[in-house]
N, C-alpha and C positions, 0 to 999 in steps of 0.2 A: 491906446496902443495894445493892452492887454486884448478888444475885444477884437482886432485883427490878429493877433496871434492865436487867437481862440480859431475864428472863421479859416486862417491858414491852414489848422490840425487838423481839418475834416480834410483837405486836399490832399492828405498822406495815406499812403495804399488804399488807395480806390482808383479804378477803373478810367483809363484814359477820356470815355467819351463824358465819365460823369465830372472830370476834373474839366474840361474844356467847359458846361454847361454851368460849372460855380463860377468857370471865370466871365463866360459872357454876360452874366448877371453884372458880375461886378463890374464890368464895363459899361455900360447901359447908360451910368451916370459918371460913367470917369470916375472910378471912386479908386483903382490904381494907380492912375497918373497921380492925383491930388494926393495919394498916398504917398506916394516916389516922394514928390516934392518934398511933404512936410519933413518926409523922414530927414532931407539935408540940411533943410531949413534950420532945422531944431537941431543938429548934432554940431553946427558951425565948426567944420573940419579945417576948413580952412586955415581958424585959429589953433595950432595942434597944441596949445598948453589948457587948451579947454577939454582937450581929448586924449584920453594915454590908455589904449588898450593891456592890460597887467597879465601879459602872458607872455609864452615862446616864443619861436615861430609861427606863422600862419601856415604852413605843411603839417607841422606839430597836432594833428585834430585831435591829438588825444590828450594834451593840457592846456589845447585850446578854446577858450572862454566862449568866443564866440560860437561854433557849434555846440557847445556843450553848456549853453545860457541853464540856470534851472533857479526858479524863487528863492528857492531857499538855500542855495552852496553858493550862486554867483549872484543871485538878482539881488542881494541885498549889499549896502554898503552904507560907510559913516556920510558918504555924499550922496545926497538924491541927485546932483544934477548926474555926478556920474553913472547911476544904476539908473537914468534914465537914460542915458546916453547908452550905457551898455544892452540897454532891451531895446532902443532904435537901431541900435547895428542889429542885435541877433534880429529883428522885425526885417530888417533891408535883407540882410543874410535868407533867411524862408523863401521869400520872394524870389529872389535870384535861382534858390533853387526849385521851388514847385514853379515857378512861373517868369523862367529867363526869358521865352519869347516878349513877354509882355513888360519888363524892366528894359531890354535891348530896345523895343518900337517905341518908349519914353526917352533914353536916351540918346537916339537919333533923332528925336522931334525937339532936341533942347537946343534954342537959339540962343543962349549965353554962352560964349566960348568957354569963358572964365571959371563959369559955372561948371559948364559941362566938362574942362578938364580937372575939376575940384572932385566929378563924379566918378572919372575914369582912373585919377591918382590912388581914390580911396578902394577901390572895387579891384585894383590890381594888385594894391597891398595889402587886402584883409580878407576879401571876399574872394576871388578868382580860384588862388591857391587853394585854399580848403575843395573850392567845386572841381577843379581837374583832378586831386588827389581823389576825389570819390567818386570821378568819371572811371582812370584809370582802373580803381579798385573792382566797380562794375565787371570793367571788361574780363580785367582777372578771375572774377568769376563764373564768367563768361566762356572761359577759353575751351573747357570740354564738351561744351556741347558743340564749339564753332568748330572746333577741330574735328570731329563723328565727320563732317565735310569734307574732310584733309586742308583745312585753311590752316594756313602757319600762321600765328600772331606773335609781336613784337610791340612790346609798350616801352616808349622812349621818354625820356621829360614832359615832354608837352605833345608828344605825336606815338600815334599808333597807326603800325606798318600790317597789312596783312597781303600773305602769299594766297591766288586763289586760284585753281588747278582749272582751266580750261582744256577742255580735251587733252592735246599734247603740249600744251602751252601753260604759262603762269603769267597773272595777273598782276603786279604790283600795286598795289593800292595803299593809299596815306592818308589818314586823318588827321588833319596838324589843328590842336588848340589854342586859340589867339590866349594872348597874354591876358587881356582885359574882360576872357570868359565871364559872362554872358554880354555881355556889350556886341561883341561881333560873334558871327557865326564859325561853326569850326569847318574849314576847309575840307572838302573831298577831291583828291585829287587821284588821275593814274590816266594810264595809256591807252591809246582805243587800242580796245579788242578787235582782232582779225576774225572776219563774219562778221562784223557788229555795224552796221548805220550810225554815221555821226551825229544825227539827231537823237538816234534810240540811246545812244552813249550815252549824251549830256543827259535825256530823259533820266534813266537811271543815276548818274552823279548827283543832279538836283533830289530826287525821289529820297536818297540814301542822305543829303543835307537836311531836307526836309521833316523827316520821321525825325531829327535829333533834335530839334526846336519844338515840333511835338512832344517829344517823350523827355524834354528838357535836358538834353547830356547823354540819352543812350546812343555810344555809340556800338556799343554790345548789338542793338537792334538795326543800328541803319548798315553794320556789315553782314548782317541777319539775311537783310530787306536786298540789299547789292546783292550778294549769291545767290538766294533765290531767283534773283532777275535774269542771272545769267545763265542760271542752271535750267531754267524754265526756257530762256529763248534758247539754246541748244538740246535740249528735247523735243522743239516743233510748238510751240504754243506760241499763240499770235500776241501781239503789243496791242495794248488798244489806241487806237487811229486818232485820241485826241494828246494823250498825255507822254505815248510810243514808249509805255512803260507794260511790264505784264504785270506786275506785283502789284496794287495799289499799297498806300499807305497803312489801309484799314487791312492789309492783308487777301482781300477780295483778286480775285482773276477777271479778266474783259469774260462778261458775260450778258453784255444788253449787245446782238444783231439784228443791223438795218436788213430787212427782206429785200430791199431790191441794189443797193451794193456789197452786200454779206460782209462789212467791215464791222469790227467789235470792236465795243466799248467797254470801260467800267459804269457800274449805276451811278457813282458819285460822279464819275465826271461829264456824264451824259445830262447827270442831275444839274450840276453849272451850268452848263451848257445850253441847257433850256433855261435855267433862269435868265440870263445874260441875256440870251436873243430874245426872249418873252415868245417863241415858238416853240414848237414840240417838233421840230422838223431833226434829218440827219444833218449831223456837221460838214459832211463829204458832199452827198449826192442832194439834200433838201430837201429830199420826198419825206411826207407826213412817218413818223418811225410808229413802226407797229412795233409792239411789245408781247405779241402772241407768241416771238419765239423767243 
């Protein structure tokens, strides 16, 4: 356990593409999934007199054990099963949060009911809390730069509200955090915008869910990634014709144009695109895509 807690701390502040690339390693052989497991396996939660967390509250992050695991003040005790039980949570704990996508796609692929609500019991009572209290706090420090935008924000228990000034109009938007955070995804929700295509809506809703499963919880960044969408499409700047979003995820604007139906794409998603089809053709019109412009 200690040498995936090891392998974990390289995933801590570094670079979105270089944390994706530790994880697709670690994928390769399944070596998360198999990880997920033991970790329940071994903690038998089920039986709760085998397991007693010695702390506050789980909101509590600041006399709470499990975020604040460390060798020497918590990891030791007169019980090894418990100070190994206590570095298998804080080990499940890491995970959740450098790498929710990837603990959420294991536990949708668990075919033991029994099991699987033994996973969702324990992740809503130990785990969850701590992760939305340090979504929230993200945003909180977030809010000055969101604001320079005139966005109003508003953080509620488990949902953050934000006002987003369209021309003469405002935008209501809500990010509601499920209880059982990271298990399910967090909800983006609001009204179609007046000018706006109800495809390019959902394009952008999904885009703005998207980056948070990426960037594990920022939702600081997918109401980043939303206003820039929309501030961009009421400027005059085109969506690109496959994902009918202007923003990519990576940040990137449509700038791969077919020559002969002048419709723009991003490179990544032009990049799918071809792979999928095993052609280099446009997704619109077919003709062979030249990349001279």
């Amino acid at each position: 356990m200690w040498s995936w807690i090891l392998i974990l701390s390289y995933m801590e502040d570094i670079t979105l593409k270089m944390k994706n690339e530790y994880i697709g390693q670690l994928l390769q052989n399944k070596e998360l999934p198999i990880l997920f497991d033991f970790v329940f396996e071994y903690l038998h939660i089920e039986d709760e007199r085998l397991y007693i967390i010695d702390s506050g509250k789980p909101q509590d992050t600041e006399n709470n054990v499990i975020p604040n695991y460390d060798l020497i003040e918590t990891g030791k005790s007169e019980s090894s099963t418990h100070e190994l039980k206590l570095l298998a949570t804080y080990l499940y704990f890491k995970c959740a949060q450098l790498c929710g996508s990837q603990v959420q796609l294991w536990f949708q692929e668990i075919r033991d009911k029994q099991f699987k609500n033994i996973v969702e019991k324990f992740t809503v009572k130990f785990i969850s809390p701590i992760l939305v209290k340090d979504i929230k706090e993200n945003v909180g420090k977030e809010i000055g730069k969101l604001q320079q935008n005139e966005v109003n924000i508003k953080i509620g228990t488990n949902q953050i509200k934000a006002n987003i000034p369209v021309e003469e109009e405002n935008i209501s938007m809500r990010w509601s955090i499920p209880a059982n955070y990271p298990l399910s995804n967090v909800a983006v929700e609001g009204p179609l915008c007046v000018g706006v295509k109800e495809n390019q809506w959902k394009a952008w809703l999904l885009a703005s869910q998207k980056i948070i499963s990426l960037t594990n919880g920022s939702i600081a960044k997918s109401i980043e990634l939303f206003c820039k969408n929309v501030n961009l499409h009421f400027s005059g700047f085109e969506d690109c014709a496959i994902c009918y979003s202007i923003l990519h995820q990576d940040s990137s604007l449509p700038s791969k144009t077919c020559t002969t139906c002048s419709n723009k794409f991003h490179a990544a998603c032009l990049y799918k695109w071809f792979k999928s089809s095993g052609s280099s053709t446009c997704p619109l019109c077919r003709s062979t895509f030249n990349f001279r412009r």
